[in-house]
Structures are given as C-alpha cells and as structure tokens.
N, C-alpha and C positions, 0 to 999 in steps of 0.2 A: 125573099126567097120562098118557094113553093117547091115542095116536096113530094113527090109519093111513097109514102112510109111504106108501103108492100116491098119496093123493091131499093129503095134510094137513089130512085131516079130524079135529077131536077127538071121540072116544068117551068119553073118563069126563075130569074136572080136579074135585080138592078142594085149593083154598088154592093152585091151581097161581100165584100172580104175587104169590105170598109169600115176600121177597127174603132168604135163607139163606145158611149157609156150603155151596159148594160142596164142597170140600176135593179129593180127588181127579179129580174131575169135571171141574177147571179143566184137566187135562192134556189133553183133549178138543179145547177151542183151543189149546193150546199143538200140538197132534200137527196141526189145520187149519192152523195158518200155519206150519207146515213143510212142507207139502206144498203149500201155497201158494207156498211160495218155490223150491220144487224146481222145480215146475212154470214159473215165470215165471225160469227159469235164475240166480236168486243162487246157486244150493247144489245140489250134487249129493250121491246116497248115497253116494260112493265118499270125500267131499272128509274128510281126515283131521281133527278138532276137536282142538284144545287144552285139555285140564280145566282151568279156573281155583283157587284157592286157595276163592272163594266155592262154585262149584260141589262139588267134592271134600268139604265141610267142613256140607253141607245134611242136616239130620235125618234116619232112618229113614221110611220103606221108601229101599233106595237098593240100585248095585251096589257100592259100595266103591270108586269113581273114585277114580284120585290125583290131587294137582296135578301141573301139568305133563305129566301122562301127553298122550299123541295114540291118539283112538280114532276109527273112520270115522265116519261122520253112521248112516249105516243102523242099529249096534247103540243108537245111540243112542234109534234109533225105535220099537227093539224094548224097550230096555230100562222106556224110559216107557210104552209102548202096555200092557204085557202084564206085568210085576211092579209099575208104578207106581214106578220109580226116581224120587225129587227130585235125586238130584246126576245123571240124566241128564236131565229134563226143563229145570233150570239150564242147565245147559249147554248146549243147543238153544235156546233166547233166546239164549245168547251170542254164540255164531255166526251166528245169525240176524243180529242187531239191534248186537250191540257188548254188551250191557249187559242188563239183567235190567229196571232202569227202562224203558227203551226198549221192550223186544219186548213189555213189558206196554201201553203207549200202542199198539203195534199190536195187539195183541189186542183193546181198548177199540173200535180202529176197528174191526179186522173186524167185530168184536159187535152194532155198527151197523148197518154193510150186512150184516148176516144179521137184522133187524131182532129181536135180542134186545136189547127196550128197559131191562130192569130187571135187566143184568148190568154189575157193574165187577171188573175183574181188576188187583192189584197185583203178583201173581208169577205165575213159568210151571209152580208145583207143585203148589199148593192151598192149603199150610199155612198157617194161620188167619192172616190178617193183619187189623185194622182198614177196614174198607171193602171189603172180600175178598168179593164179596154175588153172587149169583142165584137163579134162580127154575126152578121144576120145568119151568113151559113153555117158558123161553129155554133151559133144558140141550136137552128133547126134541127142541125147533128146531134145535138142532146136531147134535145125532146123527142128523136126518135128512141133514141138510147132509154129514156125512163118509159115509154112506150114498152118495147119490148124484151127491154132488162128486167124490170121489175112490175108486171103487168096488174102482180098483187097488192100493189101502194098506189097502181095509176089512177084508181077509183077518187084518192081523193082531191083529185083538180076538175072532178067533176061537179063536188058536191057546191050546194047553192049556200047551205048554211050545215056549220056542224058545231059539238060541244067543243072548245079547248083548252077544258081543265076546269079556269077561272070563269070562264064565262062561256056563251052563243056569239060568235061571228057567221058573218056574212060573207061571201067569195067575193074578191075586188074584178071576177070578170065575168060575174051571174050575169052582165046585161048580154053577153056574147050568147051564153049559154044558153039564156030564157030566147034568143031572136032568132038564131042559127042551128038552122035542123042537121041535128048529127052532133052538133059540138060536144066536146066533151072534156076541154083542157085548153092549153093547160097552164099558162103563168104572164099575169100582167106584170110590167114594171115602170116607176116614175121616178125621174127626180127634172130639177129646171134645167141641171147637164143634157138630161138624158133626151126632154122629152116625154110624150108616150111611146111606150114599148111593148110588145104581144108576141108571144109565139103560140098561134092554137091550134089544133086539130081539129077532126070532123071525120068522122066514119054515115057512111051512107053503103047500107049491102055491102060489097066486098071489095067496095074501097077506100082507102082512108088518106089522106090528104094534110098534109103538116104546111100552114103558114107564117112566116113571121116577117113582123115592123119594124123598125126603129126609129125614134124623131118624131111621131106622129104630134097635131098641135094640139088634140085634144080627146078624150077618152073616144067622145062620141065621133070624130073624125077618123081616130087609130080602128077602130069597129067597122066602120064603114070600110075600112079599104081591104081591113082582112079577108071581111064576108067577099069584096068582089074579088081577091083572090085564091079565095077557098074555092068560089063558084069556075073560077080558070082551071084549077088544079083539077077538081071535077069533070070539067071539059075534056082536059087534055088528057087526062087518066084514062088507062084501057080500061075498060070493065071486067075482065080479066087477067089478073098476074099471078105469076107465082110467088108465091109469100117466101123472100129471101132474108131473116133478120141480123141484125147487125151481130156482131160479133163480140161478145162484152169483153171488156178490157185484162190484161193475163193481171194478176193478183201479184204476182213481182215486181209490177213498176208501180203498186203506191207503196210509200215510205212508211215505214211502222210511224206509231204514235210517239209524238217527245215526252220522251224520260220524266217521270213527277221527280221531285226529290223527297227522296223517302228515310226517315229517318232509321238508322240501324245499329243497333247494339254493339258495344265494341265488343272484337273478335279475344276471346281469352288464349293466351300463349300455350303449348307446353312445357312442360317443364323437361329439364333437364334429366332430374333424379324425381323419381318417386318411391316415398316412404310406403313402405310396408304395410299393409290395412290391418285396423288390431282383428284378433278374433270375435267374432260375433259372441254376444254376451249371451244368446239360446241355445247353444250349442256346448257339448260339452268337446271334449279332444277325440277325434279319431281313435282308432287303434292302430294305424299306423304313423299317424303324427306322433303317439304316443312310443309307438318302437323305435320310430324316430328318435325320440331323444333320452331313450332309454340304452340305447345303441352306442350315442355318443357319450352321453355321462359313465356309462359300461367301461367302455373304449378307455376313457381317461383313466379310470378307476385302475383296470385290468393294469394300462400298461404303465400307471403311478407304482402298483405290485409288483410289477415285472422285474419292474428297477433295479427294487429292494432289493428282491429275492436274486435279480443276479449276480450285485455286488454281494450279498452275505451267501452267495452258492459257491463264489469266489474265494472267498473266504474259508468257507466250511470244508471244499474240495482241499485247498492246502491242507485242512487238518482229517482229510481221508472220511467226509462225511458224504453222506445222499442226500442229491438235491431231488425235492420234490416241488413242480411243476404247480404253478397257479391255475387252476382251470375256474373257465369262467361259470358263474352260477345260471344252474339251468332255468331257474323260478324268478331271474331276477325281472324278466319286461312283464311275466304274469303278474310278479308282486306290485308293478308300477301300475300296473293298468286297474288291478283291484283297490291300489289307494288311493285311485284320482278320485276326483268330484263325480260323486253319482251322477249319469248321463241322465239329461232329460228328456219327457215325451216331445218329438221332432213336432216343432207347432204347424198347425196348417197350412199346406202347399200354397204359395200366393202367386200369379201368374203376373208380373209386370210386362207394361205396352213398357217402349221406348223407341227412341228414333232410330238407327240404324247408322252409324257411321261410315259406313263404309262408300266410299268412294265420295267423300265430304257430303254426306247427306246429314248433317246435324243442325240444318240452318230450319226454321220455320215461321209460320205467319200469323198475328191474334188478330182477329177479327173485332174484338173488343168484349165486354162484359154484359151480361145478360139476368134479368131477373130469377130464372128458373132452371135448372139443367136442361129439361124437353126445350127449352128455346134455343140455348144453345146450341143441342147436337140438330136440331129442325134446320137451322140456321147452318151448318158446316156441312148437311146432308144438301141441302139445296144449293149450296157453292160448286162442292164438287161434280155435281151434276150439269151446273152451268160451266163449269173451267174443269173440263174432263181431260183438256190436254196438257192442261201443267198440273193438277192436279190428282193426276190420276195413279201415281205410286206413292201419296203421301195419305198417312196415318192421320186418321180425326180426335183428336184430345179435349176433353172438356176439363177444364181444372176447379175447384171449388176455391176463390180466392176472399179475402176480406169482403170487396164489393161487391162482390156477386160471381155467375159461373163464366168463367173465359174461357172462350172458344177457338180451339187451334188445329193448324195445320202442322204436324209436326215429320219430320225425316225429306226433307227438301235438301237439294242442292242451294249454293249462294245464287246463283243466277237464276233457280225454275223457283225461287221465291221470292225475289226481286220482280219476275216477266208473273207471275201472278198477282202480286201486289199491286204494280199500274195496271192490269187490264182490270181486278176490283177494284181500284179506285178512280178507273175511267165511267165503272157502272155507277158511281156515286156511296161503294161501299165503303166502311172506312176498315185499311188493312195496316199493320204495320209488321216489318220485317226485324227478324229476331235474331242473332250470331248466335252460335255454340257457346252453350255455357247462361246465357240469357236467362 
C-alpha cells in the first residue's frame, strides 16, 4: 500500500486487505493506546511500571527486563518504539489495562474506531499467535493516525539510537533511515510467520508519503522495495495538497480498563439503638441541663407534697381547718446550680478534619506509610493534582501511625474510591480502599 498522508489518498495497493501476520507492526497500536492513555491522564511518563514475571520472561528482541524490577513508562516507550522490545511492549498493556488479555480487547476497539476493519490483535508484541491477523491497508491507516494523532511521540521512530532506562539501543530500521532521504519512521516487524514487514514514511518539502510490506524475504530485500515505493508515491503525489488529517477516534469506543481487585475493608453496620454518649469529663453541667433536672427532681418532690397535703387538707377541712397551698421554692435551681461541681476553664477550641457523611461519602484511600509527615502530605499533594477528577472533593489526611505517617484520601464516595484506586494502581502506585468505620 502507498499512501499520501496529506490527504489519504492511495497511489499504489497490491493484495493490500489481505489479512497477514503482522508481527512487529502490532507494536504500532500497542505505542497508540499509550499515548492514548497518557493523553486522557490514566499514565504518565514519569509513573514507575512494575516488570511482571510474564513480561520479563517474553522472547527476543527484548531489553532484558527483570521481574519485579520498576522502570518509568517513558523507557518503556522507547524501548518498544525503536529496538522493538516484547518484554517492554508486555509490560505497557500491563500497566495500561491490568493484563495483556485486556489492553489487547482495547487495542481490537481502538482498531475499530480507526476503521481498520480486517485487523484482530491477541498481544501488545506481535509474536505469531493464532488469530494475530492484519492487513497492509489497516497497518498504513495507523501510521498515518500516529503521524498526525500524536505528532509529539512521532519523533521517536525516528531516532537511530536512544537511552531505554537499562541500557543504548539501536532502531531495528536505521538502515531505511540512514539510505532514504526524508525517512523518518516508522516501524519494522519479523517473525518466520510473518516474514519481513515495514510500514515507513518519508517527508520531502510538503509532501509526505506512507509505504508499507508485508512478507518481504529479507531485511535488505523488504528496503529495497519500500524505497521504490516511496519513490512511486513521490511521483504520483501532487506537489501540492491540502493537509486534510485523519480524524482521531471518539473516546466512547475504547473500553475502560479491567477492574484490579482490590481489597476493601468490611463495611460496619448500623446499629439499631444507640446508647447515649457519657458526658465529657471537661465539662462541667450547663445551666440548663442543670434546670433541667432540677425541674424534674422539683416536679417530683412538689407533687410527692401535693399528695400529702391534699389528703390531710381533706382531712383538716372535715375538721373546719385552712389548707395552705405547697408553693414551690424559688432558690431551689439557684441552690442546685451553686452546689454542683465548680465549672471548669473551657479547654482550648480544637478544630477536627473529618470526612463528611453525607451522601455515603465515608469511604477513603491509603496510599501507604511514609518516613516523615512532609512525605506524606508531598505525596497526597502530587496525587491529587494528578487524579483531579476523582479526587478532587476529597480531603487530604496524614495520620501519625506505629510505622510511620499514612497518607489518605479521606470523604470519598464507594465508587470515586474504588475508580481512583485502579487508575493509581494502573500508574504503578500502590492504593488500597478503606469502608466506613476502617
């Protein structure tokens, strides 16, 4: 297939929607939906990834990942972009998506909304799998799409040699690069399935030219046939067009990321009946708690008197006596109030954070423990700023604990702390979700 990327027009296609192994090529979307997901704030390049045992353990070409190691997202981009690492391209589904099943179900979607109808991707590396299939015009389709999707990332299928992390690689298609005036990208691929496989570019003045192979029998053979169809595309190419770009894909048809499972605190019941809270032991009694039950013991007292006096006024009347009337004592709530416990000085005003219940917002997130408090809140300060949308009406708590300061997210709904949790623990942070009462 020959392209001109200005407009998306095609110049040449032989067998182009004849459904192949891609093999390297597939790192192509694997490098879009990273940059998809930077862009739409799941991941940053600085966020450190975790090598998995599956990652670290993926066939040649590779950088030699360990498990367990932690390497930034960025080398990770480099290392796939530009030596065609498989244990770094693994590992970017992982952090993406949770799982390598997963980022490949997003890959399938992107692949849609970039209407590459006759591509299914099972992995984020290429290597020959069963069902592993596309086509010369859905690859070209994509590398116009990382062309002028993300123009800011396209630099690096240029580069001949960069750092990635662990080490200096080399680009597996510098020989195009170093031969081919204008080249500038963008992605070799091999396996004995596939063949050699290219999809390059080439910018010359103001117009640029996308070709791509599949099958070739050999590096230096798959080069050769690009350059002469680079030099077609060139030919047939107006010298000028109007620059129409592609359309990037609506953010509705990729599928959130799979669910982590996250461990969370059991939820404490209400109760039924609640007892009564004693009185604070700083406090002395009101004066009206204190009329309060000055009132009532009164009450009693008055109308224990009343009694008496009616039955013996009853009495006394028979024998032609005057009843006189119990009136109540006017000193009796001063006399009570003057013999209570001398009030104390009210101890200093304390201003307590808490989480806010209302409308079940008592769920929250620990981030984990920290040597010093200033780490802590440094640490909760720079979350929220990264996760400003789920985090953004929850209160920041530092707790001084046995092992050090723990750092929280406190006055969360169940759900905006659950959907904050996976997308921190998609960045490699480690988060864990807390119920009420926690």
């Amino acid at each position: 297939m020959v392209l001109d990327a200005r407009t998306g027009e095609v110049l040449h296609s032989r067998n182009a929607d004849t459904r192949l192994h891609p093999a390297s090529l597939t790192k192509m979307m694997t490098l879009y939906v990273v940059f998809d997901a930077i862009r739409r704030g799941e991941i940053t390049l600085e966020t450190k990834v975790k090598i998995s045992r599956k990652a670290a353990a993926e066939q040649p070409s590779k950088l030699g990942l360990k498990a367990g190691q932690r390497i930034a997202l960025r080398y990770l981009i480099r290392g796939a972009s530009v030596k065609s690492a498989n244990d770094a391209a693994t590992a970017l589904g992982e952090a993406i998506s949770g799982s390598e099943a997963a980022f490949a179900r997003r890959m399938n979607a992107m692949a849609k909304a970039l209407g590459m109808t006759n591509t299914t991707f099972k992995n984020a590396h290429g290597l020959t799998e069963n069902g592993h299939m596309s086509t010369a015009r859905d690859m070209t389709t994509l590398g116009r799409h990382l062309i002028y999707d993300y123009p800011q990332y396209y630099n690096l299928f240029s580069r001949q040699t960069t750092h990635a992390g662990v080490k200096q690689v080399s680009n597996t298609n510098r020989r195009l690069l170093q031969n081919y005036k204008g080249a500038d990208g963008i992605k070799t691929g091999y396996t004995r399935a596939a063949g050699f496989n290219l999809v390059a570019s080439a910018e010359r003045g103001n117009e640029r030219v996308i070709a791509t192979v599949f099958g070739g029998t050999s590096s230096a053979a798959r080069n050769a046939r690009v350059a002469e169809l680079l030099d077609l595309g060139f030919k047939r190419a107006p010298s000028r067009a109007k620059l129409s770009k592609p359309r990037r894909p609506v953010l509705g048809t990729i599928p959130a990321q799979e669910p982590k499972v996250i461990k969370v605190a059991p939820t404490i019941t209400a109760r039924s009946k609640s007892p009564r809270p004693l009185q604070r032991p700083d406090r002395a009694p009101s004066e009206d708690m204190l009329l309060a039950i000055v009132e009532s013991v009164d009450n009693n007292v008055i109308n224990a008197r009343n009694d008496v006096a009616t039955r013996a006024a009853q009495n006394e009347t028979l024998a032609g006596a005057t009843v006189t009337p119990v009136r109540r004592p006017q000193n009796l709530v001063q006399a009570a109030i003057d013999t209570a416990e001398p009030r104390r000085k009210p101890a200093a005003r304390r201003i307590v954070t808490r989480a806010s219940t209302s409308g079940g917002r008592h769920w929250s997130i620990s981030l984990g423990r920290y040597t010093t408090r200033n780490r802590a809140e440094r640490l909760l300060l720079k979350t929220a700023l990264q996760e400003i949308g789920t985090l953004d009406d929850a209160l920041r708590k530092v707790v001084n604990r046995p092992r050090g300061w723990e750092a929280n997210f406190v006055g969360l709904s169940q759900s905006k702390a659950t959907l904050a949790c996976q997308r921190l623990n998609a960045r490699g942070h480690d988060c864990e979700v807390r119920g009420p009462g926690a």
